[in-house]
C-alpha positions as protocol buffer text, in pm:
chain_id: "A"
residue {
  index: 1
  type: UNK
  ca { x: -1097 y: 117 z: -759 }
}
residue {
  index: 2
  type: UNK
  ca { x: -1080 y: -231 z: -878 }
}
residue {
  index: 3
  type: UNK
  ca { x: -911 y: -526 z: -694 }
}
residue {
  index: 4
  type: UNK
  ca { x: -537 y: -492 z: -660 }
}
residue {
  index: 5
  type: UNK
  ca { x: -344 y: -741 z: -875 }
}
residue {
  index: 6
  type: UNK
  ca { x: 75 y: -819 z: -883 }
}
residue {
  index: 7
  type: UNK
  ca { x: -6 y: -582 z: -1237 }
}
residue {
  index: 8
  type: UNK
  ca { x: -170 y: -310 z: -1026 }
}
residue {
  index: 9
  type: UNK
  ca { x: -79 y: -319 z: -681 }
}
residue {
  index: 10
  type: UNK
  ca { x: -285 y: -82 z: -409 }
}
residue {
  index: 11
  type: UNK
  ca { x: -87 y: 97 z: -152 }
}
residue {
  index: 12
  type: UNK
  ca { x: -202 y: 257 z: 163 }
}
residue {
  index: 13
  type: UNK
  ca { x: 14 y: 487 z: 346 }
}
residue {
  index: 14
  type: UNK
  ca { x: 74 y: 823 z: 504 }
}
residue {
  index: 15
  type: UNK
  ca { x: 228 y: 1167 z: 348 }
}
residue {
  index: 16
  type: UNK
  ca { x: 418 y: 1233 z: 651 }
}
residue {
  index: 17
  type: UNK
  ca { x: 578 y: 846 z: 672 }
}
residue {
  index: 18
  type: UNK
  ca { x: 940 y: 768 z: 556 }
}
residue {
  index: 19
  type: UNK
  ca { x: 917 y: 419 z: 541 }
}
residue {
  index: 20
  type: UNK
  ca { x: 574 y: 503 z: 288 }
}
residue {
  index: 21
  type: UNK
  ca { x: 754 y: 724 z: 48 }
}
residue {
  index: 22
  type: UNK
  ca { x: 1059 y: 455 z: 22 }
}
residue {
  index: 23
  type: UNK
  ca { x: 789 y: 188 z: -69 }
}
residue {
  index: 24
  type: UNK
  ca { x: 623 y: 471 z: -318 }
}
residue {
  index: 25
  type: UNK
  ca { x: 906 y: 493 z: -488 }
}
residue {
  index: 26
  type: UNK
  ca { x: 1023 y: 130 z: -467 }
}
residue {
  index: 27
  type: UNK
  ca { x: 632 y: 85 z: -644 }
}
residue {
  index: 28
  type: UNK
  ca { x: 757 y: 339 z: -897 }
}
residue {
  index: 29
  type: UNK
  ca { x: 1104 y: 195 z: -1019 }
}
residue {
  index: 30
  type: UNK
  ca { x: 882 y: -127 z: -1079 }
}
residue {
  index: 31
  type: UNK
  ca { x: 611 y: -22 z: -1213 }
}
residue {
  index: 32
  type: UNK
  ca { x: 644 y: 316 z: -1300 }
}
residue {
  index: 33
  type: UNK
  ca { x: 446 y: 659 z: -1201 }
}
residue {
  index: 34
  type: UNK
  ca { x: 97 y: 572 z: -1197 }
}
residue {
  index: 35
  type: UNK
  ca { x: 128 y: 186 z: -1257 }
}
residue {
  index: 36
  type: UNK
  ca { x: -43 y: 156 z: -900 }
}
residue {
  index: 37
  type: UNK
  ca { x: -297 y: 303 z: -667 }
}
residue {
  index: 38
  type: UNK
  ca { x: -184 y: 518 z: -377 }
}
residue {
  index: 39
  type: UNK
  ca { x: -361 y: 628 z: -74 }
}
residue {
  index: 40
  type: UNK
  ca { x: -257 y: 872 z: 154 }
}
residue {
  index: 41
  type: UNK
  ca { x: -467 y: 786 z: 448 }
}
residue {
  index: 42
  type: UNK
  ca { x: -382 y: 1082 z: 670 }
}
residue {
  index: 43
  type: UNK
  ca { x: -523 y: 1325 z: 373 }
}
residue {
  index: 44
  type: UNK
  ca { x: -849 y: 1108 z: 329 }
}
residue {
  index: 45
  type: UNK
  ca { x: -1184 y: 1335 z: 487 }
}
residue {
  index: 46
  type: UNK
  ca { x: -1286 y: 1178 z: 820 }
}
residue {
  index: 47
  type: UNK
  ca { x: -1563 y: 920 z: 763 }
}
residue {
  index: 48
  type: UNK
  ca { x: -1363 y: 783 z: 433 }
}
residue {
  index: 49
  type: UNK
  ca { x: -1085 y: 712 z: 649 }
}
residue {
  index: 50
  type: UNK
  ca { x: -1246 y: 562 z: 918 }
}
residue {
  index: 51
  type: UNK
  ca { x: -1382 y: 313 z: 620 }
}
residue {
  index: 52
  type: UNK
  ca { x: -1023 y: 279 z: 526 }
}
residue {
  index: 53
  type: UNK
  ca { x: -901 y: 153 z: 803 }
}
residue {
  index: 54
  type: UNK
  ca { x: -1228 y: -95 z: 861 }
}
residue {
  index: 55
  type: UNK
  ca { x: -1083 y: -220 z: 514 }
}
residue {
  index: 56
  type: UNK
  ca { x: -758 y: -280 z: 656 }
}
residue {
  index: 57
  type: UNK
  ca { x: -830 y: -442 z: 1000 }
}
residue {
  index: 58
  type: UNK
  ca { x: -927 y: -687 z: 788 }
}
residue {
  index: 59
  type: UNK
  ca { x: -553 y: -796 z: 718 }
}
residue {
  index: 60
  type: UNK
  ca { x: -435 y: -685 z: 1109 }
}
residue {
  index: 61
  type: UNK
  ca { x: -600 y: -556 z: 1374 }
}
residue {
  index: 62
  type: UNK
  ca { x: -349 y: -294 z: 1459 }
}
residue {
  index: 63
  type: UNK
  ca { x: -270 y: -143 z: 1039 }
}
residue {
  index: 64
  type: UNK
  ca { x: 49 y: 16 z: 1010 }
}
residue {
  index: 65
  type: UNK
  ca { x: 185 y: 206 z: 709 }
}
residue {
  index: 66
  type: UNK
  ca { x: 295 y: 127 z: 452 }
}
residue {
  index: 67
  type: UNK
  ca { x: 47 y: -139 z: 373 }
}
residue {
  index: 68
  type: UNK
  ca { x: 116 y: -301 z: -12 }
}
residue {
  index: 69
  type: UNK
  ca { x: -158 y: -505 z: -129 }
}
residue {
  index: 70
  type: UNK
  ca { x: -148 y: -738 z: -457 }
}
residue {
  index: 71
  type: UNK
  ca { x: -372 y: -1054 z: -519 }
}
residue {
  index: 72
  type: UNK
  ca { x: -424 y: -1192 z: -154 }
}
residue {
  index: 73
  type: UNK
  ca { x: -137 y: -1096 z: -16 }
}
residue {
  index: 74
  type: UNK
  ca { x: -41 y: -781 z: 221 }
}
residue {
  index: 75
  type: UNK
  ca { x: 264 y: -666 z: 322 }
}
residue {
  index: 76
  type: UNK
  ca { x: 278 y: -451 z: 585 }
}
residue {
  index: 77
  type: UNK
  ca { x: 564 y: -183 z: 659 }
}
residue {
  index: 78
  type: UNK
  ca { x: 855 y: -126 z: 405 }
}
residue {
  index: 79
  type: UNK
  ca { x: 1013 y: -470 z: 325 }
}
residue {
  index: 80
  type: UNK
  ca { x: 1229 y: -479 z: 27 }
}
residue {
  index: 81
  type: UNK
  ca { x: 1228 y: -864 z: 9 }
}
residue {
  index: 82
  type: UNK
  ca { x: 944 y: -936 z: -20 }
}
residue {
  index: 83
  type: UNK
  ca { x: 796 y: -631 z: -219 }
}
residue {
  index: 84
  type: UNK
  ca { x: 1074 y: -906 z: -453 }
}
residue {
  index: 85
  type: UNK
  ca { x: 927 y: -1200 z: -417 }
}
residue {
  index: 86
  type: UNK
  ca { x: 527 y: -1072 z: -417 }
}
residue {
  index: 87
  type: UNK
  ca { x: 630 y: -860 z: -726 }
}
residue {
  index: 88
  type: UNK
  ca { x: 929 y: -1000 z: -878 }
}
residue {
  index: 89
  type: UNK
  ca { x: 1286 y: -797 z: -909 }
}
């Protein structure tokens, strides 16, 4: 997967999680179906997600879903505003 960009932004979340499908398809009004990665950490085998969320304790130490990353920045649960200003409206 290469490095998430504000063109191609990476999400992490969890199949089961509100708040992750209203930022899935907040993702997909912007950038349309497929015009960003998605990972459904829940559904990941066992030792990939324990990588997963090695990856993401790099941003907090407690990750929490949905986690948005673009360029340097992450935003962590479903926040409208600045899914804005990160990605533009």
């Amino acid at each position: 997967m290469n490095k998430p960009t504000r063109q191609r932004p990476l999400m992490y979340g969890l199949s089961t999680c509100g708040w992750c499908r209203k930022a899935r398809t907040w993702l997909e009004e912007r950038f349309g179906e497929g015009g960003f990665d998605l990972v459904y950490v829940d559904l990941l085998p066992t030792e990939e997600k324990m990588q997963v969320m090695q990856e993401l304790r790099k941003y907090t130490p407690s990750p929490a879903f949905p986690m948005v990353l673009a360029d340097d920045e992450c935003i962590i649960g479903y926040r409208e505003d600045e899914y804005r200003r990160v990605f533009g409206a």
